[in-house]
N, C-alpha and C positions, 0 to 999 in steps of 0.2 A: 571409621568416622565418615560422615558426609563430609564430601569437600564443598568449600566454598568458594565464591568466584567472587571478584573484587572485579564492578562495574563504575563506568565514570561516562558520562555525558557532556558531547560539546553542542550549546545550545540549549538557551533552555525559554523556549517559549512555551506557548500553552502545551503544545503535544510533547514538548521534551519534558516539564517541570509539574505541570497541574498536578492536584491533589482534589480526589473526589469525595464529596462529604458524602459522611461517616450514617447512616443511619441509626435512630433512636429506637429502630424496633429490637427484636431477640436473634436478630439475622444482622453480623458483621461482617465486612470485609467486604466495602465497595466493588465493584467493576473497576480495574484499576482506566485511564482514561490518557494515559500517558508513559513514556518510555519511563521517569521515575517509579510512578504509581505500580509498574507492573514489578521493577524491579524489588520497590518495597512487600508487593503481595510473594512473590519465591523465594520460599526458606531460604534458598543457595545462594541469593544473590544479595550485595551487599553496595549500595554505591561511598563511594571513598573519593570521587573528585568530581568537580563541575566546571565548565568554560562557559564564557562569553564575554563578548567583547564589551560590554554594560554591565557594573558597576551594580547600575541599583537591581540587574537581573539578579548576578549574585548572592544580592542582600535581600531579596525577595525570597530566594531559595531557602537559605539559612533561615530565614522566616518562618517559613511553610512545611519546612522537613525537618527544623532542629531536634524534634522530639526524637523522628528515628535517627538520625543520622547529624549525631552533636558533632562529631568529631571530621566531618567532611569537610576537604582543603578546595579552596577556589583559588581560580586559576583566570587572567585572560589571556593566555597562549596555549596549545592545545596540546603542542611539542614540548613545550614543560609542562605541563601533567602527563602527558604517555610516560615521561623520562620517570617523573620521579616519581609516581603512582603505580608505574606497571601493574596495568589492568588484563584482566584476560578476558573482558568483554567491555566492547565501546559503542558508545550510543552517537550515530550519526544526525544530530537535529539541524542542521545549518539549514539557509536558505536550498531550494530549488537547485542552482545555479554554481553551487560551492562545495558540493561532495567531493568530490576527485580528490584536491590535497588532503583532506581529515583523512577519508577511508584508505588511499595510499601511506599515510603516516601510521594510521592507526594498524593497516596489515603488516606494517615494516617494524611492528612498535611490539612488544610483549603479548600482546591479544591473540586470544586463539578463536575470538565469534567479534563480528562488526553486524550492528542492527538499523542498518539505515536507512531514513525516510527515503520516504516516494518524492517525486518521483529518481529513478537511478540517479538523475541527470538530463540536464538540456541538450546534451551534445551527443552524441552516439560515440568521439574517439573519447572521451571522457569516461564511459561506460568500461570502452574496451579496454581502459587502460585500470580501473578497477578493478574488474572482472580477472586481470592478469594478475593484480597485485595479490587478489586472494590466491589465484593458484597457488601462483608461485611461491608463497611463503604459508599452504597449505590452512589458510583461515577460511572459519565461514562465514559466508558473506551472504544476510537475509534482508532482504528491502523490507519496507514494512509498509505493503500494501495491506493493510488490515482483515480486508472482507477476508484474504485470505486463512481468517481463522475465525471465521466466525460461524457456528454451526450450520445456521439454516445451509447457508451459500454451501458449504461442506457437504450438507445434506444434499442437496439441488444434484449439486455435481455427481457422488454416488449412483444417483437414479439413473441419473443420461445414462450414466458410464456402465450400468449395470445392463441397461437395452432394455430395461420393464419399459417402456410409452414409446420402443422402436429408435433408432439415429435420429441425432439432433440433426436441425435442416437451417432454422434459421435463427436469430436472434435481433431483438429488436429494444434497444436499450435508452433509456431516456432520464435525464439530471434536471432540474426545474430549479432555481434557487440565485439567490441574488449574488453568490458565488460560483456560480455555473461556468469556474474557469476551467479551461481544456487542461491548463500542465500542475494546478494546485488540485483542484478537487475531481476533473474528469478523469485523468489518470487512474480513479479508482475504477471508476466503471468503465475506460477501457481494458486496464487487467483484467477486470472479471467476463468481457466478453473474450478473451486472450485465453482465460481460466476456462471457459464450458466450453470455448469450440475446441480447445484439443490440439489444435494443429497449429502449424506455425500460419501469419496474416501472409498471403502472397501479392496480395493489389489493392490501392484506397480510389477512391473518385471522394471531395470534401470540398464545401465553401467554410468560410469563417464569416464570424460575428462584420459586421459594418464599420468600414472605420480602422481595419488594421491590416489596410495596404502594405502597412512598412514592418509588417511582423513574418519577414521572412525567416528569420531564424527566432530563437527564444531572445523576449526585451521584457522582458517580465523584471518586477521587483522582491522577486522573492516567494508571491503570492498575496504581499497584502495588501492588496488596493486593485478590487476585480476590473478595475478600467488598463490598466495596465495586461492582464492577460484574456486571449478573446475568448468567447464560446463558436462551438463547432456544430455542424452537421456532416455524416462521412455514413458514406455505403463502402463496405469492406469484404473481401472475398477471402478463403482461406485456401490452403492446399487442400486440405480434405474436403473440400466442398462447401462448407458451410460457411454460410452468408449473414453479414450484419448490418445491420442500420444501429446509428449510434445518431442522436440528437440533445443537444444540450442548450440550455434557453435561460439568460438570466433575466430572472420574474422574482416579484415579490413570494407567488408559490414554493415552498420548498419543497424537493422529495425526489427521489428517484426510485428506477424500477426497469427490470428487467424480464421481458417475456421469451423464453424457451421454448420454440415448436421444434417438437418431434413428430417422427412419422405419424403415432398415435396416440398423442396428446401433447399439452404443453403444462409448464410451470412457471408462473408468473410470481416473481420476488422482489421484497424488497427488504430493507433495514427492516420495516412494523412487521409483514407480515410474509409467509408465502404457501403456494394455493397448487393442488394440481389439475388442472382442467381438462377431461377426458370425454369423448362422444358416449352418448346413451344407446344402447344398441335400435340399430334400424330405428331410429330418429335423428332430426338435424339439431336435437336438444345438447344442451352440453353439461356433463356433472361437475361440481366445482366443493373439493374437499380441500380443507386446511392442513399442508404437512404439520404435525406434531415434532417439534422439534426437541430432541435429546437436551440436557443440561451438561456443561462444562465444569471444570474447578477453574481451567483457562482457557481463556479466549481473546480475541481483540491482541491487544499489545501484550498483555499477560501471556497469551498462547504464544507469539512471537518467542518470548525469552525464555517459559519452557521447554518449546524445541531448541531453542541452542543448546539451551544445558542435555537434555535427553540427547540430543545428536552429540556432543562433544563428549558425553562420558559411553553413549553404548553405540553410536555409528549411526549411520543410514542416510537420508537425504532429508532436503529441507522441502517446505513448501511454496517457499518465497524465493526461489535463488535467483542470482541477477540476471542469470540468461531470459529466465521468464520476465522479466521486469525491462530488459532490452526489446524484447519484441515489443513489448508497450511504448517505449520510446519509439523505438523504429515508425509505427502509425503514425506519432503524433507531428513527426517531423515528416512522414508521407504525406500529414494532414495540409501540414504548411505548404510541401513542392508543388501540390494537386492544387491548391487555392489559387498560391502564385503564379502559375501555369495555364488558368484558364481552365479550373475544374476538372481537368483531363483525368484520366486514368494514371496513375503513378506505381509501378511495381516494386515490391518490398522484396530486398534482398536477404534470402539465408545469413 
């Protein structure tokens, strides 16, 4: 028989709870858009309990998912549902700022997979102390930086790694949007310059947004209120050599994008689209073809929670584990020492 895994979620905001409408055409079964949604889309997984500290979140839920899932118990403490739900997968949705006790509850708790947001953590000993709980008590521990399953970027990454268009050399990555916050939504797109260079970040030089003198450590609320967290500009060097410029700008504009020069050629991607731009022989012309990107049954948040189940029943590694998700922190908090310091150069520790 397939085994089933009995999942439970603390938090349940848009990304923990949403439900994505359903289409009218002869193709069902959304893009799920959330840690529920995806759980709902995999045969194996079933969620059985919900947290938050709100009431009408709750009631919202029961709401929105009664059809699947009548019989699911709500909870506002997270320690009574791990206890009396014993889940063998938990969904980390709390704020920014509050991971450490859930994911240390939840690795000390029944659970054999933890799926939780980005970013790790504001704190780097908060990370380590994470990072330890899953050894120690032998869980997996996936952040859910997303891109990280999302084909195109999957695809992007392949090519570099394969050496068709030569070593990657530089990267040059840019967020435009009226949420263009460094620790809610830039996170993303510093994982992903963290994901193509390959190597661990060993130096940042970084200014911040105007106005957040006193944002020497994370003062963030969570993420919802982009005045509260700054946007950044940072030039990053890596141990393998490869160099990034990271710029983020909150603008009416939305959109991000990231361009990949390699020796001989580059790939320029984003969410819509991605392109690979190659020299035209003995011309200073340049050719510009659109990767065709392969189809998924999972991806986004869906892919997230297939790999746990494929990793917990047959082995191997994940794509998102918290080490790689620390290096991202490690920047962001390089990003702050280099600001506060007078721009300077700031070295990133192993």
């Amino acid at each position: 028989m397939t085994k089933q895994y009995k999942a439970v979620i603390v938090g349940l905001t848009g990304i923990g709870a949403a439900r994505p409408t359903e289409s009218s055409d002869p193709i069902y079964g959304a893009m799920p858009n959330s840690h529920a949604s995806a759980y709902h889309r995999h045969p194996q997984t079933e969620v059985v309990g919900v947290c938050d500290l709100q009431q009408s979140m709750l009631d919202t839920f029961c709401d929105r998912w009664g059809d699947i899932w009548p019989n699911v118990q709500t909870y506002t403490n997270y320690q009574e549902m791990l206890d009396k739900e014993q889940p063998d997968i938990v969904s980390v949705v709390t704020p920014d700022h509050f991971h450490r006790e859930v994911t240390v509850a939840a690795a000390e708790s029944s659970a054999r997979a933890i799926l939780c947001e980005k970013p790790i953590s504001t704190v780097l000993e908060d990370a380590d102390v994470m990072i330890e709980a899953a050894k120690k008590n032998n869980v997996l521990l996936s952040i859910e930086h997303s891109r990280r399953w999302y084909p195109s970027y999957l695809q992007a990454r392949s090519m570099i790694a394969s050496g068709e268009i030569g070593p990657l050399r530089t990267i040059v990555c840019e967020m435009f949007s009226p949420r263009a916050m460094m620790f809610r939504n830039g996170t993303h797109l510093i994982d992903m310059v963290c994901f193509f260079a390959g190597g661990n970040p060993s130096w940042v030089m970084a200014d911040l947004e105007d106005g957040f003198e006193h944002f020497t450590e994370y003062k963030g609320d969570g993420g919802h209120d982009p005045a509260t967290d700054p946007y950044t500009s940072a030039y990053l060097k890596f141990d393998n050599g490869v160099r990034a410029f990271v710029n983020f700008y909150k603008a009416e504009f939305p959109g991000s994008k990231l361009s990949l020069t390699c020796e001989d050629g580059r790939i320029e991607i984003s969410d819509q689209k991605s392109e690979l731009i190659t020299p035209q022989p003995n011309s200073r012309w340049w050719s510009h073809a659109p990767l065709v990107q392969d189809q998924f049954m999972y991806a986004k948040q869906s892919g997230a929670v297939a790999e746990l189940v494929d990793v917990l029943e047959k082995g191997g590694t994940l794509i998102s584990p918290p080490e790689e998700a620390r290096k991202t922190l490690q920047v962001m908090l390089g990003i702050l020492d280099s600001h506060h310091s007078g721009n300077v150069r700031v070295n990133i520790e192993k």
